[in-house]
N, C-alpha and C positions, 0 to 999 in steps of 0.2 A: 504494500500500500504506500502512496505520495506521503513525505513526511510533510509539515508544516510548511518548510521552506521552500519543498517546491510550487506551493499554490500562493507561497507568496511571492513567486519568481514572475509566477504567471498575471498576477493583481500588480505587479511594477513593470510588469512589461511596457503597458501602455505609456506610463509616467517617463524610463528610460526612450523611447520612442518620440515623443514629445521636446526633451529637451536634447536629444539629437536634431530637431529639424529648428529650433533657436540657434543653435550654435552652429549648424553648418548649411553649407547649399541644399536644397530641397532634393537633388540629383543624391548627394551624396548621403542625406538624411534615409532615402529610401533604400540605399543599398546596404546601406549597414544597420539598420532598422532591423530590414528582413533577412541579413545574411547573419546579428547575433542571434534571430529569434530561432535562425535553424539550430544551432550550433551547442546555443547553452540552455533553453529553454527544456525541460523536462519533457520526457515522451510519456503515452498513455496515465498522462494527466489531466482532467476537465473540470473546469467551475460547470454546475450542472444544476442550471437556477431552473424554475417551473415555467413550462409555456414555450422555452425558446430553446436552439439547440445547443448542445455542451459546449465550451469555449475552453478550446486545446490551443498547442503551440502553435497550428499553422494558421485558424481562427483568432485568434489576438494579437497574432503578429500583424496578419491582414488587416485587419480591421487596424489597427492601430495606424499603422502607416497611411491605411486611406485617410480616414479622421483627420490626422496631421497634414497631410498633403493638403486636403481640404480647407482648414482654419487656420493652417498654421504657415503654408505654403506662398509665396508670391504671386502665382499664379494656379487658376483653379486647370487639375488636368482634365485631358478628354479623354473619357473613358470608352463609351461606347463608339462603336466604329463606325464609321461613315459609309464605306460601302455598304450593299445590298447583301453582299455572300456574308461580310461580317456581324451585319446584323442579322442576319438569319439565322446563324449558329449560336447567335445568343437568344435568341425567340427558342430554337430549339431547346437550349439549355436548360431556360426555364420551365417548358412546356411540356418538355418532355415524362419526367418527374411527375405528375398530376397524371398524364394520361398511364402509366406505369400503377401510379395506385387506385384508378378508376377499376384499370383492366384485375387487380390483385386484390379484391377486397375479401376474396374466399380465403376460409381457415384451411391449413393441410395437416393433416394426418399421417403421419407415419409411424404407426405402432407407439410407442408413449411418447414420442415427438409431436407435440401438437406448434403448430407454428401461428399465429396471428395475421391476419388480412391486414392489408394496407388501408392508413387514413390520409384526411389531410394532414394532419400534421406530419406524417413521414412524410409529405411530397414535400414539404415548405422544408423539414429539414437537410432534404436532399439537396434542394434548391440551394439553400443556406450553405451547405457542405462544397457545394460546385463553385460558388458564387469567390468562396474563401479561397479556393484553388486558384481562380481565376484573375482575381484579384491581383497578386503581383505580375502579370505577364498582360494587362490592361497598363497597371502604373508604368514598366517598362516600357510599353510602344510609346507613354509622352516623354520619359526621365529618360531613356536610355537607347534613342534610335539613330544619336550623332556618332563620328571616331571617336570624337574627343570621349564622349557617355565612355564608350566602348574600353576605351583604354583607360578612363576609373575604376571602371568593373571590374578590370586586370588585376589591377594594382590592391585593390580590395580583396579578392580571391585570393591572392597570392599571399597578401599582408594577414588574413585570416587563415590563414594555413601554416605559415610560420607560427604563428601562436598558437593555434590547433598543435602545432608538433610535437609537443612539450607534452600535454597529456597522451597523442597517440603514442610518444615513445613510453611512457610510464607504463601503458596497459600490456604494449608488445613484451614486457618484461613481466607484469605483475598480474596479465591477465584481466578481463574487464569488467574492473572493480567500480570507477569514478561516480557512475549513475548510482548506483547504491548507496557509495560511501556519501554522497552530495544530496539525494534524493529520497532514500531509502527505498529501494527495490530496483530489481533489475527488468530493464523494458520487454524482453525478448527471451527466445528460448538457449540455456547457457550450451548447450549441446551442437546446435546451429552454429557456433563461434570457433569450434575447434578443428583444424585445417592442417594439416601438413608437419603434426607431431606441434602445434602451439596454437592461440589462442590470438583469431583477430579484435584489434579493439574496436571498441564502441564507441567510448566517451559519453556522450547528448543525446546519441543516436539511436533511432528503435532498432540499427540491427549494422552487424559488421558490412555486408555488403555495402548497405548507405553508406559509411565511412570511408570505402574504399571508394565507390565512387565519387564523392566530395573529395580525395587526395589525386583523382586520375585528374579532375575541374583543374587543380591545383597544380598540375604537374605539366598541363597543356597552356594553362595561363601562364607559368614560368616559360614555356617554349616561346609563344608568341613573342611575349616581352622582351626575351633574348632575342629570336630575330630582328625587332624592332630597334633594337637599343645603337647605337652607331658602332661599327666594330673600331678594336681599340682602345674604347672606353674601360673605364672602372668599373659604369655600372653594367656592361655586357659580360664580366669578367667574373659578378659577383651574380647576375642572372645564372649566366653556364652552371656558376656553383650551384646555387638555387632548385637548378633543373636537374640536375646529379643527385642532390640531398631527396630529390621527391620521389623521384625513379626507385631510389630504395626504401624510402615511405613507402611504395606502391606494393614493392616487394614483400615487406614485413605484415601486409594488409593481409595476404594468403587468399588473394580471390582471381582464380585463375581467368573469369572475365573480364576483369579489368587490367592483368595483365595483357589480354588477346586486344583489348582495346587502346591501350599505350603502346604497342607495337605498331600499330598503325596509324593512330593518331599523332604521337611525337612526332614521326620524319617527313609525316606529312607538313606538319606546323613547319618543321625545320628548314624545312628543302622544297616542298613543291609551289606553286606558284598559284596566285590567289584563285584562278579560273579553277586550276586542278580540284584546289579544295574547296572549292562552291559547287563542282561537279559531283565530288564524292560524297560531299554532305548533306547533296540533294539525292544521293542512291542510299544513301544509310539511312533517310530519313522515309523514301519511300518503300525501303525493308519494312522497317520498324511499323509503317503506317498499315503496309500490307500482309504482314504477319497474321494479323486473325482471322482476314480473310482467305489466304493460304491453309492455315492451320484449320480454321473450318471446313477446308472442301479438301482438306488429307493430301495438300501440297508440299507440305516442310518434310524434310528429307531425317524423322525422327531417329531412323534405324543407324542412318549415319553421321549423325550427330553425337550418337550414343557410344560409335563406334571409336570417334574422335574422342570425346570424354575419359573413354576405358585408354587409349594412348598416354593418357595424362597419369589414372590411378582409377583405380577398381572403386574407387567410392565416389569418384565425379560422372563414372557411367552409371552406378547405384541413382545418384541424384539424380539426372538426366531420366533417365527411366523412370523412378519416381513422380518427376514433375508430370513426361507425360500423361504418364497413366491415368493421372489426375484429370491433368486435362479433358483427354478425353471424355471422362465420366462427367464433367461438368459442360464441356461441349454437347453431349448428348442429351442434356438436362436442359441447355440454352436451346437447344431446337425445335421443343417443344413449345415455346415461349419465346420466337426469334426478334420479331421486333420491339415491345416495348419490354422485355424481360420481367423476371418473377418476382423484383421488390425486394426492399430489405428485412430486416429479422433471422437472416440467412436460409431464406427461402430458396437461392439460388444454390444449395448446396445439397448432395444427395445424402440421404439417410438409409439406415437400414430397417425393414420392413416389420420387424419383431423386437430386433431389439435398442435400448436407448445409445446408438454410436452413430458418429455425422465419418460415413465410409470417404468423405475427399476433403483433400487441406487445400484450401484456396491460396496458392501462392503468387501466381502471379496476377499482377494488377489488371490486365486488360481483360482477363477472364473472369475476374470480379466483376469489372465494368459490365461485359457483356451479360452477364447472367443476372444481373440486379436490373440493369434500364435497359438491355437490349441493346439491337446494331444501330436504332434511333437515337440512342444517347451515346 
């Protein structure tokens, strides 16, 4: 359970938030707003008042910084988008949700699983929950769409990663203690953390992977920056180091996809040329976009994926396997309920028929998405 002081991390959030955007540009007020609220704010922690929905780390962070942006800011930003596609995805965003607990208002049964129909207030909470998502990547397109934005951002990333260091190296030694020892309790499952004969850290984090990918952010932002920097310099000199120092951060993290993702991403930063890397960034993006729809209609290549995993160690094809399998079961679940999905309460998850056990662990995110709102959301 959260000790005292993490709900009172959570209740100073805002106050910390506030007197960041007095003392610095509005630009940089929201960068470091939302980049401490990732980083030190407690995980599976919520103020959980009546009527509205729980206010966790990524909901008061958000909000704080809108708030501030708003009252506290020079100018008020534009949030919603101007185009027609833009605005339509946000029409969907909210709309979607409502039509989701229209279609879900039936109780289900599964042997002493009894699960609850959807109301309106699950759809406003959902709404709420998206809206908090959405929220920093709205303030973004007005605080963060110049080079110059762009190369605060760097500097930021990179400046909170040096200080992040300090505890990731403590854990890679001591095992990950900090959430506890700071919070009381640990976010995640400690089993999940153990890799390669050691133990990746956490820190703030709901889970080792998140930390690993917040040090890959951190190890491509030192690439850029070194590119950037004039050769010759001090500070290109002291970048190189930087980027070396992170590289084996990345190392000590023990998450073999984000090593697979700094092997490609560094030399690209390093070496190819801005067209290169807006080409590949736009194929990696349309992977990732077209994943579920691959993986729906039994296109991703699981056998041999699985096969590459076992190359690595007999427990990264375990995972790999694992995750499918899952998959699948929840894919099968999503089909029956393809467009507006089965709702929350973990309706979206299969149960066994007799007795009280949920047979699939919902890991990855986009199959979450999909089986709660559907291909609509």
């Amino acid at each position: 359970m959260p000790n005292t002081f993490a709900y009172a991390m959570l209740f100073a959030w805002p106050i910390v938030t506030a007197i960041l955007f007095t003392r610095l540009q509005a630009r940089d007020a929201v960068v470091w707003s939302l980049l401490g609220g990732m980083l030190l704010l407690p995980e599976n922690t919520a103020i959980d008042l009546p009527g509205v929905p729980p206010f966790n780390k990524l909901s008061i962070a958000s909000l704080a910084v809108l708030c501030c942006a708003l009252m506290l800011g020079r100018e008020r930003p534009t949030l919603i988008p101007r185009g027609a596609v833009g605005r339509a995805l946000v029409l969907m965003l909210i709309a979607g949700p409502f039509v989701t607990a229209l279609l879900n208002g039936d109780r289900l049964s599964y042997g002493p699983n009894v699960l609850p129909g959807m109301s309106t207030y699950d759809a406003l909470a959902a709404v709420a929950q998206a809206v908090f998502m959405v929220i920093p990547f709205l303030l973004a397109r007005h605080y963060l769409a110049t080079p110059e934005a762009h190369r605060t951002l760097l500097w930021a990333v990179l400046a909170a990663g040096l200080a992040y260091s300090l505890p990731i190296l403590f854990e890679v030694r001591m095992s990950p203690q900090l959430h506890n020892i700071v919070y009381g309790f640990f976010p995640h499952s400690w089993g999940q953390q153990y890799r390669f004969g050691g133990f990746r850290p956490v820190v703030f984090m709901q889970h080792g992977l998140w930390l690993a990918m917040f040090v890959a952010l951190v190890t491509v932002a030192a690439a850029a920056l070194w590119r950037m920097a004039p050769p010759g310099q001090p500070q290109r000199r002291k970048l190189g180091l930087a980027l070396v120092f992170f590289l084996v951060i990345a190392l000590l993290c023990r998450t073999v996809s984000v090593w697979a993702l700094l092997l490609v991403a560094v030399p690209l930063v390093v070496m190819a040329s801005p067209r290169v890397q807006l080409r590949i960034a736009a194929l990696l993006i349309g992977i990732v976009l077209l994943y579920p729809v691959l993986r729906g209609a039994d296109l991703v290549p699981t056998e041999t994926l699985i096969s590459a995993g076992g190359a690595v160690s007999a427990e990264r094809a375990e995972s790999l396997q694992f995750r499918f399998d899952n998959e699948d079961r929840l894919l099968e679940k999503a089909d029956r309920r393809p467009i507006f999905g089965w709702g929350s309460w973990g309706r979206n998850r299969v149960y066994h028929d007799v007795k009280e056990l949920v047979l699939t662990v919902t890991d990855g995110y986009w199959v979450i998405v999909l089986g709660v709102g559907g291909w609509f959301r």
